[in-house]
C-alpha positions in Angstrom: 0.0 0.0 0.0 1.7 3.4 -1.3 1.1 6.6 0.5 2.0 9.5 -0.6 2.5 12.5 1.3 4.5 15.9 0.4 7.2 15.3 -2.8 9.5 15.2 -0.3 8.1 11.6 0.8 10.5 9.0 -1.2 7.8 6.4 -2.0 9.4 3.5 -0.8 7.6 0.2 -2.0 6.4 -2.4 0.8 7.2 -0.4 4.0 3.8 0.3 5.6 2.8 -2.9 7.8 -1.1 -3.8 7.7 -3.2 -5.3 10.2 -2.5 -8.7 11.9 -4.3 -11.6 10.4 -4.5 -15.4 10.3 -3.8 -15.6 6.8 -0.1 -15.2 5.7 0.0 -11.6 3.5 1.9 -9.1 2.3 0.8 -5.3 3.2 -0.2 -3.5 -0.3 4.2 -1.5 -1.2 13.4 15.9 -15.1 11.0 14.1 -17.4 12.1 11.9 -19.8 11.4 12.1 -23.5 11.0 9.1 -25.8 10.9 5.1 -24.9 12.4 4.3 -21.8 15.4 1.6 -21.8 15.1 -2.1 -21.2 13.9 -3.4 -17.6 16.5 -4.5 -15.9 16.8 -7.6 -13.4 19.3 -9.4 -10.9 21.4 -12.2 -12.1 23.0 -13.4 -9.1 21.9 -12.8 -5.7 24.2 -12.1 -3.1 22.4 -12.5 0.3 24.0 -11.4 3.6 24.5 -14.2 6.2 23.2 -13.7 9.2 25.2 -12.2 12.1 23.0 -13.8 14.8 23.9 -16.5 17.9 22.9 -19.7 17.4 20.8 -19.3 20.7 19.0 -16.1 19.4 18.2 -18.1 16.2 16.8 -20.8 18.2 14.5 -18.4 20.2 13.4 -17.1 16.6 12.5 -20.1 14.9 10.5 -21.5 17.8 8.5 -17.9 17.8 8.0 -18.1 14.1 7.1 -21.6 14.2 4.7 -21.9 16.8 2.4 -18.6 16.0 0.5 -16.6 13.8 0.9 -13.1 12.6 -2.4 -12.6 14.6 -0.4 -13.8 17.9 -2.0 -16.9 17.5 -0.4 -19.8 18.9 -0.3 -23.3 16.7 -0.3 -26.3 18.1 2.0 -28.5 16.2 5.0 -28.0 13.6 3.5 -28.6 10.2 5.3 -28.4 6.7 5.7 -30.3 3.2 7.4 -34.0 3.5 8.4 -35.2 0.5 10.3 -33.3 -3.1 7.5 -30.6 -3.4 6.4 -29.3 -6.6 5.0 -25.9 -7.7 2.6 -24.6 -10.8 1.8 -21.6 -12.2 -2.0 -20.9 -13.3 -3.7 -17.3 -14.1 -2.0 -14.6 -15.8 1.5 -14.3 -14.9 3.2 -11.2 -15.7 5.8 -11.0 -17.9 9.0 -11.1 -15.3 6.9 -13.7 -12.4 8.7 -17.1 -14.4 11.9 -16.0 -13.9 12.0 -14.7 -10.8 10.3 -17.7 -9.7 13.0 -20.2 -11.5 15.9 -18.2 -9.3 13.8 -18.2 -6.1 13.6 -22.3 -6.4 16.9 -22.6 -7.3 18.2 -20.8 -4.3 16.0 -23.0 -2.4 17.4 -25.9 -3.5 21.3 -24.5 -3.1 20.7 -22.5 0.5 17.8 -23.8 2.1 18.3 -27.8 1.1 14.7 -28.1 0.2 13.5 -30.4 -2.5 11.3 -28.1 -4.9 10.8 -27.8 -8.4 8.1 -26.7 -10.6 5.9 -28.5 -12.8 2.5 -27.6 -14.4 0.5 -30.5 -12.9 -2.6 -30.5 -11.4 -1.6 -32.5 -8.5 1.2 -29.8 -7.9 1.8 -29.0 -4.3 1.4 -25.5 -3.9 -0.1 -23.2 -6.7 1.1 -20.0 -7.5 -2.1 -18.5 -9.4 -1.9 -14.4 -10.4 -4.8 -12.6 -10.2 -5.8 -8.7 -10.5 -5.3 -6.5 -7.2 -8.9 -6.1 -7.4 -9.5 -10.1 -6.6 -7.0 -10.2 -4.1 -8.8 -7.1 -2.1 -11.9 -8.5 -2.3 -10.8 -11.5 -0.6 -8.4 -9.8 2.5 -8.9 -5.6 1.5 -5.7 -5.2 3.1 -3.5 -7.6 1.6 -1.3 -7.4 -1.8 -1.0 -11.6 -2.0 -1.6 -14.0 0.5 -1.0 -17.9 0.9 -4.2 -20.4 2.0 -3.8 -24.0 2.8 -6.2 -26.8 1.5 -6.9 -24.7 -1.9 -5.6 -24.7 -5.3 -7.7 -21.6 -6.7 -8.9 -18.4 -5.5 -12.3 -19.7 -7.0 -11.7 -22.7 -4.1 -10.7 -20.3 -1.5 -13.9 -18.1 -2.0 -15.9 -21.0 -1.0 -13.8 -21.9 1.6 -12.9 -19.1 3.4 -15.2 -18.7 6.3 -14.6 -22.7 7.2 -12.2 -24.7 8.7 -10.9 -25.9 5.4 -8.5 -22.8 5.2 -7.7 -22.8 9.0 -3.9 -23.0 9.8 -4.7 -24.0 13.0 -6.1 -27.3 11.9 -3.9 -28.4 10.0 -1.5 -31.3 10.8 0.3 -31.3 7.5 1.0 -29.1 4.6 -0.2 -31.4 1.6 -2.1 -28.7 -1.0 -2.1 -24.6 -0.1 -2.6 -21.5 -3.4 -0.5 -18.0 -3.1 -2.3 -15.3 -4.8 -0.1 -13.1 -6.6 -1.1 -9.9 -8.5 -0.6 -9.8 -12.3 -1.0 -5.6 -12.6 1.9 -5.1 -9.6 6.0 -3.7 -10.2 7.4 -6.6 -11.1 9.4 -5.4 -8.2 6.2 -5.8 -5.8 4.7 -9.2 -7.4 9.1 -10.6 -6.6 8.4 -9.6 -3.2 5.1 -11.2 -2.7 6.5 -14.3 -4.6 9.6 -14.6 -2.0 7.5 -13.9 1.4 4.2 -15.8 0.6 6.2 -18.6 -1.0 8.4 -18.8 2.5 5.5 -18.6 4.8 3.9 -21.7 2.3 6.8 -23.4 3.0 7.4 -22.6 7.1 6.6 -19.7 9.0 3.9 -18.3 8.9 4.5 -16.0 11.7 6.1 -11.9 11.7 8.6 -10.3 14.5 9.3 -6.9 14.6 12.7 -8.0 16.2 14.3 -9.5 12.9 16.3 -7.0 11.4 17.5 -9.3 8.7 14.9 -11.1 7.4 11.5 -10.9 5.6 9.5 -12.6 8.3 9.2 -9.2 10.0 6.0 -6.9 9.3 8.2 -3.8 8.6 8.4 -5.5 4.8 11.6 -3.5 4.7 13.7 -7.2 3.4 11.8 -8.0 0.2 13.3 -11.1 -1.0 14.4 -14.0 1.2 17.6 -13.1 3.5 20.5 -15.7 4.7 18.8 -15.8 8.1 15.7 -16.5 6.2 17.0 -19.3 4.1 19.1 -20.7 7.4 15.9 -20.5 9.3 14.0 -22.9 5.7 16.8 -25.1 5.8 16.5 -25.9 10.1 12.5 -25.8 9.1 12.9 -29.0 6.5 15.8 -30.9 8.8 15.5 -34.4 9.0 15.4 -34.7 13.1 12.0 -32.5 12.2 8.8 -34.0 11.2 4.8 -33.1 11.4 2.8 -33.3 14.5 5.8 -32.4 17.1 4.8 -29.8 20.0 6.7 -27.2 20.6 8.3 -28.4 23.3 10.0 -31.0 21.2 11.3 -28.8 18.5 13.0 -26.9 21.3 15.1 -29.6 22.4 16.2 -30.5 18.7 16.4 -26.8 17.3 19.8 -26.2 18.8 21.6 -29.5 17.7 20.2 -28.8 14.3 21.6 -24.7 14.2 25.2 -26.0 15.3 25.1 -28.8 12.7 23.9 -26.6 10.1 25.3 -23.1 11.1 28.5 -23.5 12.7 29.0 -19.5 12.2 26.7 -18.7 14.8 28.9 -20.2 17.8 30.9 -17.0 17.1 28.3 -14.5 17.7 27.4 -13.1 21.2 23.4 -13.7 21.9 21.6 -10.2 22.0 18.7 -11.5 23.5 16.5 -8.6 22.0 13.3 -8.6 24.3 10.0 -9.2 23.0 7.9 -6.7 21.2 4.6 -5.9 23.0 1.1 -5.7 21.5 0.9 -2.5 22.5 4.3 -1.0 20.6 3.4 -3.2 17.4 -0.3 -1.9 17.3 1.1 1.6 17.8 2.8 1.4 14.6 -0.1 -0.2 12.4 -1.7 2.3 13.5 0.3 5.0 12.6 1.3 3.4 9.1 -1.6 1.0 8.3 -5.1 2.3 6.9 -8.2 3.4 8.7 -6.7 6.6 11.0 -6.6 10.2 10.0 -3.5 12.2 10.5 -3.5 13.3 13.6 -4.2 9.9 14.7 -1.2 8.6 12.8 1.1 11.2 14.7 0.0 10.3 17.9 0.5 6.5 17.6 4.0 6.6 16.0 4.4 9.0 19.1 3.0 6.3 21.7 5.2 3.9 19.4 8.7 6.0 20.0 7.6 6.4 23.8 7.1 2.4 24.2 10.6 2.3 22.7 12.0 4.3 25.0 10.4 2.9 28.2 11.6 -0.9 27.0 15.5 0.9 26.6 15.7 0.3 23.1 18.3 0.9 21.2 18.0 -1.3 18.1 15.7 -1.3 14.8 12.7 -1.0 16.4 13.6 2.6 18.3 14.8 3.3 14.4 11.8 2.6 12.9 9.3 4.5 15.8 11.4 7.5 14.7 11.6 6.4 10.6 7.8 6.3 11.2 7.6 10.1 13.0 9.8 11.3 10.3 7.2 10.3 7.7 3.9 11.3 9.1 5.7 14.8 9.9 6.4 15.3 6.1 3.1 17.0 5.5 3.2 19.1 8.9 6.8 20.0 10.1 9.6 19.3 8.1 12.1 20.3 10.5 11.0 18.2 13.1 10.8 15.2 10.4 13.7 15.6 9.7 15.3 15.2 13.0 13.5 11.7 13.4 15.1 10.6 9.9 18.6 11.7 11.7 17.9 9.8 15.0 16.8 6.9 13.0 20.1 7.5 10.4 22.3 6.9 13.5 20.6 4.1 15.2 20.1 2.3 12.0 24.1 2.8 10.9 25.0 1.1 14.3 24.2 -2.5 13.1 25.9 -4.4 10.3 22.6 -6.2 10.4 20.3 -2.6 9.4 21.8 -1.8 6.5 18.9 -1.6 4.4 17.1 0.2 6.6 19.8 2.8 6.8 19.4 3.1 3.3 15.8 4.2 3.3 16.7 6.7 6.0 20.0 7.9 4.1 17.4 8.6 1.2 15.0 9.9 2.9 17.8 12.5 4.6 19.4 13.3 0.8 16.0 14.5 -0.7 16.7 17.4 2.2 20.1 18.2 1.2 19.2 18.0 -2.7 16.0 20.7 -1.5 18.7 22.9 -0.3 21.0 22.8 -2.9 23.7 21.3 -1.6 24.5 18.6 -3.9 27.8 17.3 -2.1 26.1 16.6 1.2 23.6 14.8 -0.7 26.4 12.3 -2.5 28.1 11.6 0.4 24.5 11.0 2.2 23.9 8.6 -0.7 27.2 6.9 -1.6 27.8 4.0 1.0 24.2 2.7 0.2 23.8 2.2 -3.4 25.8 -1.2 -3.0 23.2 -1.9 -0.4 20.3 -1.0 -2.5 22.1 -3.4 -5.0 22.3 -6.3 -2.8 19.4 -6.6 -1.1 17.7 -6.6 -4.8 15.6 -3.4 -4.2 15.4 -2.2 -7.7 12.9 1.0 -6.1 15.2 2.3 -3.8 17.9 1.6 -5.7 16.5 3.8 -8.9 15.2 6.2 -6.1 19.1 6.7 -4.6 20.5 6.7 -8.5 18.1 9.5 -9.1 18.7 11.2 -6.4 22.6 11.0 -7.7 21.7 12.8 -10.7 20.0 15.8 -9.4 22.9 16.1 -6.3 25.4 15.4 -9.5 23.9 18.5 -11.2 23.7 20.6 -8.2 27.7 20.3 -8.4 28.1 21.1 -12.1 28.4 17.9 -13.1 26.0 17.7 -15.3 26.9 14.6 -18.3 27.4 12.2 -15.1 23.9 13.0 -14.1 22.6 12.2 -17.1 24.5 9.0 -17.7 23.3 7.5 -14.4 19.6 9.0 -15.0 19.6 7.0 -17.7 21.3 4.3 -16.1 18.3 4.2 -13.5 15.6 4.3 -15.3 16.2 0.2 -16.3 16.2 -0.1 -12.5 13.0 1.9 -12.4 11.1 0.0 -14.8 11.4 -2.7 -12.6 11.0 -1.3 -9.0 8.0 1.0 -10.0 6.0 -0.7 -12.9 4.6 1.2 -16.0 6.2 4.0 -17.9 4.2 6.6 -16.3 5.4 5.3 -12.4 8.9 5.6 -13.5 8.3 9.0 -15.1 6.5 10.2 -12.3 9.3 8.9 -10.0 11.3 11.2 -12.0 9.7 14.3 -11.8 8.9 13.6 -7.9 12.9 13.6 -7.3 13.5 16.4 -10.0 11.1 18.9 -8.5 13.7 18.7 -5.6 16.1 20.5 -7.2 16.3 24.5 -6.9 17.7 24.0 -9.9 14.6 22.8 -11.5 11.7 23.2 -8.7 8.6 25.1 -10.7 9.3 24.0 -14.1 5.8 22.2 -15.6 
């Protein structure tokens, strides 16, 4: 779900969180003349591995395992036995087949599951793409979602006030449909494919306290992480099976982390506390639909005061802030931009929060470039493009490339800004959609410029 407030706001695709539920979703994430270049996509992936303890990882995967985004609890460990196979059906877009084919092969490689796709009707899980417009009418708040028991959306429209499609039922994963949209970014319908595709597979839970991976309802990770593909691999261990209780995965999960991530013996534990109701339903209220502004200030302000009363000092005290910083946009700028700062630093204290310090960093530049002063603006932006890069984020990547150019002309150097406009506009074709998103992205971060504020 896009928001948009003042052109200052970077639009910044799958960062507002939506409501709780029991079904598996993801939250709704200079002009140019002539035809835009090719769409560009990522060839190899190069995902970060995780810098947790082996101990913390343990605590994770038994709270992602054991509940639902709801809060939830489950009472048994379920998942696919067996080499599981995927199919396609609806109208894919254009870029959904390839992205898929590298998602399963890093599944294979990383996670050590057995899963390949096929087109048959007995297929395990289905991948069908549908308009947003179906997908809304089923959960209003949702961009895709994953049901069990179902092979169509036509199947889950019967079936979703019953017990058919109740996670808490089920003893073992056998059959379940992801809904994907067909008229997303090919950017936003990669993301849906890599969370709904992960929580079909294990968790189907969300913490606020992973920084690094995409089971966290802050949707800043978009496609699967190390710790996320570490956390699929321990899911689908052989020592694991359907039908354990909790209490049994907890005396395995340990065993299984130092057999399968010896790295994490080297990490201190962290022991990041829990994140209370109250603190997570602060922030979908803030970001999330349904509450007018002033109600949005005040809960991203009872979010950073939780924050502060827990002593945080991690992502979550970052995002209350990141949060402030945006709702302020429209109604103090000076004040928003003291929250993007606090956020800047908190994020840039954690090898782990790189991304997110990326979003802030971008968030910051768009002041600089308003102020003319294009060298504070490439030395806001420079450390994160790589980031941006790595982490697959074609949006925020084109966003911080664009953001190059106009700081690049600010400083008189005016045929690089050009070069890497162009150069971002591949990148934009695939984070923001159709030629007028990425032209519109354009003129958002153009009409920063002094140099060019008030033209058209």
């Amino acid at each position: 779900m896009r928001r948009f407030l003042l052109p200052f706001y970077l639009v910044l695709s799958g960062c507002v969180p939506s409501a709780p539920s029991d079904m598996p979703s993801r939250a709704q994430t200079t002009s140019i003349d002539g035809n835009l270049p090719a769409v560009k996509v990522f060839t190899a992936p190069r995902p970060t591995p995780s810098y947790r303890a082996n101990s913390d990882i343990a605590r994770d995967f038994l709270d992602l395992a054991f509940n639902l985004e709801s809060g939830r609890s489950l009472p048994t460990l379920t998942r696919f036995e067996g080499p599981i196979s995927v199919r396609v059906t609806g109208r894919p877009s254009a870029g959904l087949g390839s992205d898929l084919n590298r998602l399963l092969h890093r599944l294979r490689t990383e996670a050590h599951i057995n899963i390949r796709q096929n087109q048959a009707d007995t297929a395990n899980i289905t991948i069908e793409a549908v308009s947003r417009k179906e997908i809304r009418a089923m959960l209003p708040q949702a961009a895709c979602f994953v049901a069990p028991n179902v092979s169509s959306l036509a199947q889950y429209r019967l079936a979703r006030r019953t017990s058919l499609v109740n996670w808490t039922g089920l003893k073992e994963r056998k059959r379940l449909s992801i809904f994907l949209p067909n008229d997303a970014s090919p950017q936003e319908v990669r993301d849906c494919l890599h969370e709904e595709l992960a929580q079909a597979l294990g968790p189907l839970n969300d913490l606020y306290r992973l920084s690094d991976s995409v089971f966290n309802d802050d949707n800043v990770h978009t496609v699967l992480t190390g710790f996320d593909m570490l956390i699929l691999r321990a899911y689908y261990d052989p020592s694991l099976h359907n039908g354990m209780q909790k209490s049994e995965v907890a005396k395995r999960i340990s065993p299984i982390l130092s057999r399968i991530n010896p790295r994490g013996k080297q990490f201190a534990p962290r022991r990041l506390t829990r994140t209370p109701r109250s603190w997570i339903n602060a922030i979908q209220r803030a970001l999330g639909p349904g509450a007018n502004q002033k109600e949005r200030i005040r809960a991203a302000h009872q979010a950073m005061q939780i924050a502060v009363a827990m002593g945080w000092n991690d992502h979550r005290r970052a995002f209350s802030h990141y949060a402030m910083g945006r709702l302020n946009m429209s109604v103090d700028l000076k004040k928003a931009r003291e929250h993007f700062s606090i956020a800047a630093r908190l994020y840039g204290q954690d090898p782990s929060t790189r991304l997110h310090a990326a979003y802030a960093a971008s968030q910051l530049a768009s002041f600089h470039i308003a102020e003319g002063n294009g060298e504070a603006a490439l030395e806001q932006i420079g450390p994160h493009l790589d980031t941006a890069g790595r982490h697959e984020n074609a949006a925020l990547m084109s966003t911080l490339m664009l953001q190059r150019a106009e700081a690049l002309d600010l400083t008189g150097r005016s045929s690089e800004a050009r070069s890497i406009r162009m150069d971002s506009l591949g990148w934009a074709r695939y984070g923001f959609g159709p030629d007028w998103a990425v032209r519109a992205k354009v003129r958002e971060i153009s009409s920063l410029s002094p140099l060019k504020r008030g033209r058209g």
